[in-house]
C-alpha positions as CSV (number, residue, x, y, z in Angstrom):
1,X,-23.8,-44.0,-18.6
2,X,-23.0,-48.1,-19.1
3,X,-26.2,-49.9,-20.2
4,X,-25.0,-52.3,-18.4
5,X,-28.2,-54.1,-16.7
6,X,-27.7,-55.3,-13.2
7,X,-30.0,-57.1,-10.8
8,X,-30.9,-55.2,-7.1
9,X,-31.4,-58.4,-5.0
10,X,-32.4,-55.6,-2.0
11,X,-34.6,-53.4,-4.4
12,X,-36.0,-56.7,-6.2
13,X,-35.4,-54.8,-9.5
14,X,-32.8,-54.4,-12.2
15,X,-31.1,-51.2,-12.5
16,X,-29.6,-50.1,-15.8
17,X,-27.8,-47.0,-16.6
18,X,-28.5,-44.6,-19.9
19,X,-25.5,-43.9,-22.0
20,X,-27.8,-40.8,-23.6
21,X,-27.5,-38.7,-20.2
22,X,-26.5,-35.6,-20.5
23,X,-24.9,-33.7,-18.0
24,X,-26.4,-31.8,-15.5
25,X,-25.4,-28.1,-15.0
26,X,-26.5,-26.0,-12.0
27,X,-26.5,-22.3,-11.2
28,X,-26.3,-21.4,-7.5
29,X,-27.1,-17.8,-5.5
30,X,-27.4,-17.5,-2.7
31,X,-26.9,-14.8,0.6
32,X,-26.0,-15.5,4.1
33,X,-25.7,-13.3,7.4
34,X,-23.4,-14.9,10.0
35,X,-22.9,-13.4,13.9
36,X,-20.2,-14.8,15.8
37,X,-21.2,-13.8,19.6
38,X,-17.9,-15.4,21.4
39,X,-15.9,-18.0,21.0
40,X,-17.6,-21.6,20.3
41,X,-21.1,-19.8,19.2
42,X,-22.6,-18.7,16.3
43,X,-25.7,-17.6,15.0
44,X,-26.4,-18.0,11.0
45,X,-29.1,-17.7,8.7
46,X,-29.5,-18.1,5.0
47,X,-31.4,-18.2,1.6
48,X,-30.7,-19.5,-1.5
49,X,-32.0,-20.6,-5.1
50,X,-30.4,-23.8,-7.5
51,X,-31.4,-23.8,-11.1
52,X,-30.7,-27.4,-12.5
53,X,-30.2,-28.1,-16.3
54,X,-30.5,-31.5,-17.3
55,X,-31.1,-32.9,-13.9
56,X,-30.4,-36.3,-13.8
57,X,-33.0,-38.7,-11.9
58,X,-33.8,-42.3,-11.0
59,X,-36.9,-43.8,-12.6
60,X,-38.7,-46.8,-11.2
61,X,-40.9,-48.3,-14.4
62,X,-42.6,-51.4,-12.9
63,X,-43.4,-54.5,-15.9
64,X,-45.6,-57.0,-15.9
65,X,-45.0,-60.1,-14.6
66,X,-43.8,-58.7,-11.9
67,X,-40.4,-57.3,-13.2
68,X,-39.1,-54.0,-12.1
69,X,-36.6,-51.8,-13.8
70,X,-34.5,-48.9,-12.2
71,X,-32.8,-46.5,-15.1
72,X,-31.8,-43.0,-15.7
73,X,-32.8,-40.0,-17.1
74,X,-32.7,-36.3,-17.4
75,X,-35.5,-34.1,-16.7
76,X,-35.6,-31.1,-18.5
77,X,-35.4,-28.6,-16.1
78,X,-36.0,-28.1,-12.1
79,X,-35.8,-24.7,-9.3
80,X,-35.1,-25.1,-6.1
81,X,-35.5,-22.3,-3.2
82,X,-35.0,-22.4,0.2
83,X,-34.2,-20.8,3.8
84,X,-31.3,-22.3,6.1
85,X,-30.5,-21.0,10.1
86,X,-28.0,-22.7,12.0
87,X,-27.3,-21.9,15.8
88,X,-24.5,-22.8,18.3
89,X,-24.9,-21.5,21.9
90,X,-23.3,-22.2,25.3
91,X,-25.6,-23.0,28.4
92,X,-23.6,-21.6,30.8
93,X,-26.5,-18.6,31.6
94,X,-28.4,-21.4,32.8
95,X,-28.0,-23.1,36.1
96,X,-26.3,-26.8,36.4
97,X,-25.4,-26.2,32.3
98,X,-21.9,-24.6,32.3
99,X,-20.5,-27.1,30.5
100,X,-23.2,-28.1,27.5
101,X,-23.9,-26.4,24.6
102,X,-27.0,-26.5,22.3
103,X,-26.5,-26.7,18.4
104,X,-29.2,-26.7,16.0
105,X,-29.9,-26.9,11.8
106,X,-32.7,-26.5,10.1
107,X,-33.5,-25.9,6.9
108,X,-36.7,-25.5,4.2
109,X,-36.5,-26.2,0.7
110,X,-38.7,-25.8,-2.1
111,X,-38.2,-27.8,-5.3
112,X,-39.7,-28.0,-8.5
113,X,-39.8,-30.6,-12.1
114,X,-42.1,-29.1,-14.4
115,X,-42.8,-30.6,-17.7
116,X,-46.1,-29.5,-19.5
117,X,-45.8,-31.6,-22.6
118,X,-45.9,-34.7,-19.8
119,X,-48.0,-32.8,-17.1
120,X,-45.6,-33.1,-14.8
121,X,-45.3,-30.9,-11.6
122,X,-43.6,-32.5,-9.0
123,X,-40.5,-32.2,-6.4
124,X,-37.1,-33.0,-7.6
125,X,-36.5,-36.8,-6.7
126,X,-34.0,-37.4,-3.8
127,X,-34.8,-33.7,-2.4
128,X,-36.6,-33.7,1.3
129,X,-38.5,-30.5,1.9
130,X,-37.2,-29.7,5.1
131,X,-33.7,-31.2,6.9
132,X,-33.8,-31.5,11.0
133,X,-30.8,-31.6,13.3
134,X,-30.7,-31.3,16.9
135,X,-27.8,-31.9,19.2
136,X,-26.6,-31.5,22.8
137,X,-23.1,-31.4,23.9
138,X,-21.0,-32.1,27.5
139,X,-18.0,-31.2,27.4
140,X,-15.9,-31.6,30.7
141,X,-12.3,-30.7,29.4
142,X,-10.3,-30.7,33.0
143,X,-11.4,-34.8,32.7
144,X,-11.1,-34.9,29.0
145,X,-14.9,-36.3,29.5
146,X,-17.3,-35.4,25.8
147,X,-20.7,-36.3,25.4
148,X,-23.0,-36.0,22.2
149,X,-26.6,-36.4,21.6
150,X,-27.8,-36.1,17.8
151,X,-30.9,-35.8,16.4
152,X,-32.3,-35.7,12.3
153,X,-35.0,-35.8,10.3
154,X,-35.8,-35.5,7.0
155,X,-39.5,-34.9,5.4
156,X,-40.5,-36.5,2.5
157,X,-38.7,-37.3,-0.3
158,X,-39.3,-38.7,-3.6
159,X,-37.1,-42.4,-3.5
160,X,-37.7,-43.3,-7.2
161,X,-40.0,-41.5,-9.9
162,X,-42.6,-43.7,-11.0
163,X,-43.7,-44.4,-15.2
164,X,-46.0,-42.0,-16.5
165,X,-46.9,-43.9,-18.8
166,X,-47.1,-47.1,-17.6
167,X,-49.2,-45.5,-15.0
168,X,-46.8,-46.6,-11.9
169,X,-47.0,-43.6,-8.6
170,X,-44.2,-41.7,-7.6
171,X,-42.0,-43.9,-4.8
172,X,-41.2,-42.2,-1.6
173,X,-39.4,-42.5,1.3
174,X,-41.1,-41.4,4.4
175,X,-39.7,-39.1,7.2
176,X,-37.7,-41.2,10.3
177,X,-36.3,-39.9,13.5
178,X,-32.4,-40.8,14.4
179,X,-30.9,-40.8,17.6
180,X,-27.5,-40.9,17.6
181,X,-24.9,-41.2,20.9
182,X,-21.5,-40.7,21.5
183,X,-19.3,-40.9,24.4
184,X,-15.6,-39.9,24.3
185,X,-12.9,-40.1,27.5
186,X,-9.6,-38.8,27.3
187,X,-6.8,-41.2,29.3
188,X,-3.2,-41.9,29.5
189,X,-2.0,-38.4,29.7
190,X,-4.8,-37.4,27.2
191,X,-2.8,-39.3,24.3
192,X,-5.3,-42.0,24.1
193,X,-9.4,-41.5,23.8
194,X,-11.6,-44.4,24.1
195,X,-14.9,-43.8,22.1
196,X,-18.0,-45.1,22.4
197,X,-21.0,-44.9,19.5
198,X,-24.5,-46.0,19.8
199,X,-25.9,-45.1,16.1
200,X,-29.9,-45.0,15.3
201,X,-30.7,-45.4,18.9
202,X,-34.7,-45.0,18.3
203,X,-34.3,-47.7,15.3
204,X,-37.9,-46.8,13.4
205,X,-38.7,-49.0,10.8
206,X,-37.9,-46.9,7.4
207,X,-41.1,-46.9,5.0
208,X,-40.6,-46.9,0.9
209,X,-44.3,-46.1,0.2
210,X,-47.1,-45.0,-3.1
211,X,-49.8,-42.7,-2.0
212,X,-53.5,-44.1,-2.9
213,X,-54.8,-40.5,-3.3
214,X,-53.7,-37.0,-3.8
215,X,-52.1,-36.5,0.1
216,X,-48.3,-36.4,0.0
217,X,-47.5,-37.2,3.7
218,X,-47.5,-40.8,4.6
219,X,-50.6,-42.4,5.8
220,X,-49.8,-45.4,6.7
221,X,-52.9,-47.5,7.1
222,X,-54.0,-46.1,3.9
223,X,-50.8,-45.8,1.5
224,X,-49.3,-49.3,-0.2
225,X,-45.7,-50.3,1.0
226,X,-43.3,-50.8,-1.5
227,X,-40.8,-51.7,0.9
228,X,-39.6,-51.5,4.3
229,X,-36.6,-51.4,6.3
230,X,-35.4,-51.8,9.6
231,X,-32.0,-50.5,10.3
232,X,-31.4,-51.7,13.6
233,X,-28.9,-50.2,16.5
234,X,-25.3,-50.0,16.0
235,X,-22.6,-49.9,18.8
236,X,-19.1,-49.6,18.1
237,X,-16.3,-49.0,20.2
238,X,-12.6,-47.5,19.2
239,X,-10.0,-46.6,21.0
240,X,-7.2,-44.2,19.1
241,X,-3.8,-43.2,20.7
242,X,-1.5,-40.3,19.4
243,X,2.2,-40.2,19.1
């Protein structure tokens, strides 16, 4: 809400806020069907709809001389709709996987900013169309011995909403796999847990991209980079010990 005009050395940009927001009010329904099968499983699935009012964005509006500004505004309106299953099963019907277990989200949603006085039709900035996660679980509890394997995704979203009148494309973000590990062993009586964490394992390079025609996905010997990133691999390790 601070006009207050500050410069993004990362973003190459200055990003100001708009003390004319308004604030934005959703309406939620939604219905969801749940089966627990035993203990540590369960099976889920779900739909739901989000009516914004006032949605608040983030608009890129790029100047000349090569000045960019980041700001703030509220779209009129935006609907989103969308399905959701989740899913948490033992292996132990399979042979050699008694002690893993198999979780899994996923969900597809549908969003929607429609303005015809600015012929805009377009999805809600910051909302991915569909969300990915994977993971595999050993648990050896007589050892107190845990191991996690995490996979996500997200499809693409729009990072910034480009100046419709300045002429400037929608920014977005492009989809990126993450890999994330963690190991976890129990000692000293099980009072104290050493913890290891390797974080974005793969380590894909993140592309901020404009399309150069009317294709969505990324393309990217055809689409011009805005920016890039490159997270890199994080490894930690903590050690925690209870009373």
């Amino acid at each position: 809400l601070s006009s207050l005009n500050l410069y993004d050395f990362e973003l190459n940009a200055s990003v100001q806020g708009n003390p004319l927001l308004k604030r934005t009010k959703v309406t939620n329904l939604d219905f969801r069907y749940e089966i627990y099968p035993r203990a540590g499983e369960v099976i889920n699935a779900g739909i739901f709809y989000k009516h914004f009012n006032n949605p608040i964005e983030q608009l890129f509006n790029g100047l000349g001389g090569g000045a960019s500004t980041l700001n703030y505004a509220n779209a009129k309106k935006a609907n989103s709709f969308g399905v959701e299953v989740e899913t948490r099963k033992k292996l132990d019907f399979i042979p050699g996987m008694k002690n893993f277990t198999f979780q899994a989200n996923a969900a597809y949603i549908y969003s929607r900013v429609k303005d015809e006085q600015l012929d805009v039709n377009r999805s809600l900035q910051g909302q991915s169309p569909y969300i990915l996660n994977l993971g595999i679980l050993y648990d050896l509890e007589k050892y107190g011995l845990n191991v996690t394997l995490l996979f996500n995704q997200i499809g693409q979203r729009i990072y910034l909403v480009g100046d419709i009148v300045g002429g400037a494309p929608d920014i977005y973000e492009a989809p990126r796999p993450v890999l994330d590990l963690q190991l976890a062993k129990k000692v000293l009586k099980k009072k104290g847990e050493f913890r290891l964490n390797i974080s974005d394992i793969i380590n894909k390079k993140q592309y901020f991209y404009q399309n150069t025609n009317d294709k969505l996905s990324f393309q990217k010997n055809t689409d011009a980079f805005r920016f890039t990133r490159t997270y890199g691999t994080t490894f930690s390790i903590t050690f925690n010990y209870s009373l």
